[in-house]
C-alpha positions in Angstrom: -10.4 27.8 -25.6 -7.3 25.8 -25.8 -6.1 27.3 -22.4 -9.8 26.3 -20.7 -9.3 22.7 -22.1 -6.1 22.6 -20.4 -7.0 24.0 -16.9 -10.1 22.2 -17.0 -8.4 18.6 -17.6 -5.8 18.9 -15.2 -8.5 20.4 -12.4 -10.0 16.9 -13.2 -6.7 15.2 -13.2 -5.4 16.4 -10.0 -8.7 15.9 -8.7 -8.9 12.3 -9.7 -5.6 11.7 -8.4 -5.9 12.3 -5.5 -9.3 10.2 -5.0 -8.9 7.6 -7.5 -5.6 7.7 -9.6 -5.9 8.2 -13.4 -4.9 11.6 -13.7 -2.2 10.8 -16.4 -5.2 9.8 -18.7 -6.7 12.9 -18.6 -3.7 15.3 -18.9 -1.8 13.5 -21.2 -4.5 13.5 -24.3 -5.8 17.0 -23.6 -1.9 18.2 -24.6 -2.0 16.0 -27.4 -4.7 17.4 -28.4 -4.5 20.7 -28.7 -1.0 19.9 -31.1 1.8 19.4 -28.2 4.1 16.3 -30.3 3.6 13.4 -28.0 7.2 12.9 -26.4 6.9 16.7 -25.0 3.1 16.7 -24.0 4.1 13.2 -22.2 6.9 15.1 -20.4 4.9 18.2 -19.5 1.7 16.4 -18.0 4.0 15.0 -15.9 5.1 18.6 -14.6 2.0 20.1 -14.5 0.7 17.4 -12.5 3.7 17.2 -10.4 2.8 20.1 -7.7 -0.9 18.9 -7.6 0.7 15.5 -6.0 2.5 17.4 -3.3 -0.6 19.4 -3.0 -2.6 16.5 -2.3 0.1 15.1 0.2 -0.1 17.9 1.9 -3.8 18.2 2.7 -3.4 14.1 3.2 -1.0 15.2 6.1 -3.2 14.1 8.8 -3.5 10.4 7.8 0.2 9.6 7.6 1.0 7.2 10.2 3.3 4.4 10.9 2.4 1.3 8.6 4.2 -2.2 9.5 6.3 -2.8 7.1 6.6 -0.4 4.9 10.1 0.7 4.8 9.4 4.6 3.9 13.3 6.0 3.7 13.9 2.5 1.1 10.2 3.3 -0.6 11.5 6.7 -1.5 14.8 5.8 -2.6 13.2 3.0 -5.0 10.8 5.6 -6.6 13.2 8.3 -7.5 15.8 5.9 -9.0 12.9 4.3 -11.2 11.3 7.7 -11.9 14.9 8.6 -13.3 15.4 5.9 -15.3 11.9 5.7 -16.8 12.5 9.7 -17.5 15.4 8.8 -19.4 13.6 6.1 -21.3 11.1 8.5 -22.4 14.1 11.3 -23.4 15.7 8.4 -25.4 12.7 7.1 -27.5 12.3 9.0 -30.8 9.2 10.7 -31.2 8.0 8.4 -34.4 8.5 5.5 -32.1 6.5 7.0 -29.1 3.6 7.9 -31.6 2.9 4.3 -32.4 3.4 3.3 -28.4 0.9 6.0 -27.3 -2.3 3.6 -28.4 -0.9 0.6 -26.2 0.3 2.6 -23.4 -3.1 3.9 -22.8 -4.5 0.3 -23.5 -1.7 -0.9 -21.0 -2.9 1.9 -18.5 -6.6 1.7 -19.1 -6.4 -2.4 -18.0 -4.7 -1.6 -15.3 -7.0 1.3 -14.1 -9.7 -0.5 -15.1 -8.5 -4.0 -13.6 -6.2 -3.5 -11.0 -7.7 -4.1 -8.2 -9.1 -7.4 -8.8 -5.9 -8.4 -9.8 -4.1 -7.2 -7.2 -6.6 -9.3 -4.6 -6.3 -12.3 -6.5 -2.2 -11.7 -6.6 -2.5 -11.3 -2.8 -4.3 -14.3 -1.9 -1.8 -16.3 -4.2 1.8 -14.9 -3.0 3.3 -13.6 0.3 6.1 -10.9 -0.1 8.6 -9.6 1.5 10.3 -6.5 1.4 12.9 -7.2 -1.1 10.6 -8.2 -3.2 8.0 -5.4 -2.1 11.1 -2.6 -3.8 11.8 -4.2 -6.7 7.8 -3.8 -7.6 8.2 -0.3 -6.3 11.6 0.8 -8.7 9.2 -1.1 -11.2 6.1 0.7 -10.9 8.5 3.5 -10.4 10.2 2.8 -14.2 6.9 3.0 -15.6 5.6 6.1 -14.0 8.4 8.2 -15.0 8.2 7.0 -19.0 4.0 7.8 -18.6 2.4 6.6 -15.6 -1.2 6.4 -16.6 -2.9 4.4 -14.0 0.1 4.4 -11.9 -1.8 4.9 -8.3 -4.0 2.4 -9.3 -0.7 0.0 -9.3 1.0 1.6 -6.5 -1.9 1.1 -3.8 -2.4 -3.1 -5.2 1.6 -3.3 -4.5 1.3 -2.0 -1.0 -2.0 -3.5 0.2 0.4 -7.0 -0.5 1.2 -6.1 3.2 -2.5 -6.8 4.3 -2.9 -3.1 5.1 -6.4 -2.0 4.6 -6.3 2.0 5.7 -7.1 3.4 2.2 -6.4 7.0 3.7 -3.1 6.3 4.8 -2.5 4.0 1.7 -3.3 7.1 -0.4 -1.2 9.1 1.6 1.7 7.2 0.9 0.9 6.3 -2.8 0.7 10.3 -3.1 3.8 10.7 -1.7 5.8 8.4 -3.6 4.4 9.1 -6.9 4.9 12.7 -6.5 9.1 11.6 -5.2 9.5 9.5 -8.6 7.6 12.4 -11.1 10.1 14.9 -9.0 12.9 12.9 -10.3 11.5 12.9 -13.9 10.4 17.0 -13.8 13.7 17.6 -13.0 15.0 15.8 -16.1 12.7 17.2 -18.1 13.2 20.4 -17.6 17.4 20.6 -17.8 16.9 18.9 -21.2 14.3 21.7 -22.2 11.1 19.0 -23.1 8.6 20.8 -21.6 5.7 23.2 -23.2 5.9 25.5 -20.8 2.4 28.0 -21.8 0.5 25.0 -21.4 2.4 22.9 -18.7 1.4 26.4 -16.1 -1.9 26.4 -17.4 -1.9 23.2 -16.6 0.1 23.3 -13.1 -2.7 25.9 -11.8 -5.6 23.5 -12.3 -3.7 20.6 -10.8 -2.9 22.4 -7.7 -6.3 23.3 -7.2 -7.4 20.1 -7.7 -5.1 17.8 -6.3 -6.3 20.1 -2.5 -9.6 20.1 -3.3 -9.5 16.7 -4.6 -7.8 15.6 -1.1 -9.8 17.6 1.6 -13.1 15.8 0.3 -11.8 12.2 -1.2 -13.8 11.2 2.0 -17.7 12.2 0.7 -16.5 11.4 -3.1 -17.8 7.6 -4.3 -14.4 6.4 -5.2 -15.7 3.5 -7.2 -17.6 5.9 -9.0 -14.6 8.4 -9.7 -13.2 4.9 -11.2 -16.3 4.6 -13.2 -16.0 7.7 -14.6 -12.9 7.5 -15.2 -12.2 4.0 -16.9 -15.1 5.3 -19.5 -13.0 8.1 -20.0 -10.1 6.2 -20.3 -11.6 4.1 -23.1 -12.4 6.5 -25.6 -9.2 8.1 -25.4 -7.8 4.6 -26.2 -10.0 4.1 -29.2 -9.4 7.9 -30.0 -5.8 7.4 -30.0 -5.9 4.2 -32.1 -8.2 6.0 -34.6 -5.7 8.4 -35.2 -2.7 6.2 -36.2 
């Protein structure tokens, strides 16, 4: 049972990812719940989810195409420094102190999921950037995805449709791409230092692969705003779940 809770969460979590973002919010709990300590079931959702990205990239292939102004060789760079640092956050925060962050991460990532959009519009039609600016957001966003990361697409896509670029296909397939760069960077680290649950974290990789392709070849007849829907209810009770359980 424990292994069908796994698979079956990150199925849905690669397959959200790769329509919608959120995956994080799905994987993440569903270790924690079936007794993986926090710190370790934080690092190995973020492996098991790691291939499902590329995965999704892959099957995304065809809708990579040259975007004005974004940099892709500086985008890259920016994500897998941030992704290392953020890993290394993570690796330094005791596991007492993690366990009374969890609640407000997933609050944190369940307004931003939930929100993001709207307020990445509203932050458009207030401020013009450019592309210094545009990386620093990026090794950001890149800092928090490789400490947790829930609702990270969500973030990545309002950062680069600051550029005026409305091609959510090719958006995706760039926001795929450099969230699955900065969690390479951070599954790298977590594995040398030996914080990953490895029974689980395979479980877990199969149904993430599976996902993030599947997810990918058919993002195009999915409702995303329903996916979202979905989702941010989803996302909600895990909150309150978490917060119950303090």
């Amino acid at each position: 049972m424990t292994n069908l809770i796994l698979f079956v969460a990150a199925l849905a979590a690669g397959l959200v990812n790769s329509v919608a973002g959120g995956g994080q919010l799905l994987a993440f709990p569903a270790m924690v719940f079936t007794g993986v300590p926090s710190v370790v079931a934080n690092a190995s959702s973020t492996v098991a989810l790691f291939p499902g990205m590329f995965a999704a990239s892959f099957a995304y292939r065809g809708h990579f195409k040259h975007l004005e102004g974004i940099p892709l060789k500086k985008a890259l760079l920016a994500s897998i420094a941030g992704g290392f640092v953020g890993a290394l956050l993570l690796l330094l925060t005791p596991q007492t102190t993690f366990d009374v962050v969890i609640p407000w991460l997933l609050l944190f990532a369940s307004v931003l999921f939930i929100f993001g959009r709207s307020l990445s519009m509203m932050f458009k039609r207030k401020v013009h950037i450019g592309i210094p600016g545009l990386m620093t957001l990026q090794f950001c966003c890149a800092i928090y995805g490789g400490y947790f990361g829930g609702g990270l697409g969500i973030v990545l896509l309002g950062v680069w449709t600051l550029l005026g670029h409305t091609d959510i296909h090719a958006l995706n397939a760039y926001k795929t791409l450099l969230a699955g760069a900065l969690n390479g960077t951070a599954v790298v680290l977590f594995i040398l230092t030996g914080t990953v649950a490895w029974h689980g974290t395979l479980v877990m990789l199969l149904g993430s692969v599976l996902g993030g392709y599947v997810g990918a070849h058919t993002a195009r007849r999915m409702n995303p705003d329903l996916v979202r829907k979905v989702i941010s209810v989803i996302s909600v009770a895990v909150t309150i779940a978490f917060f119950a359980r303090r």
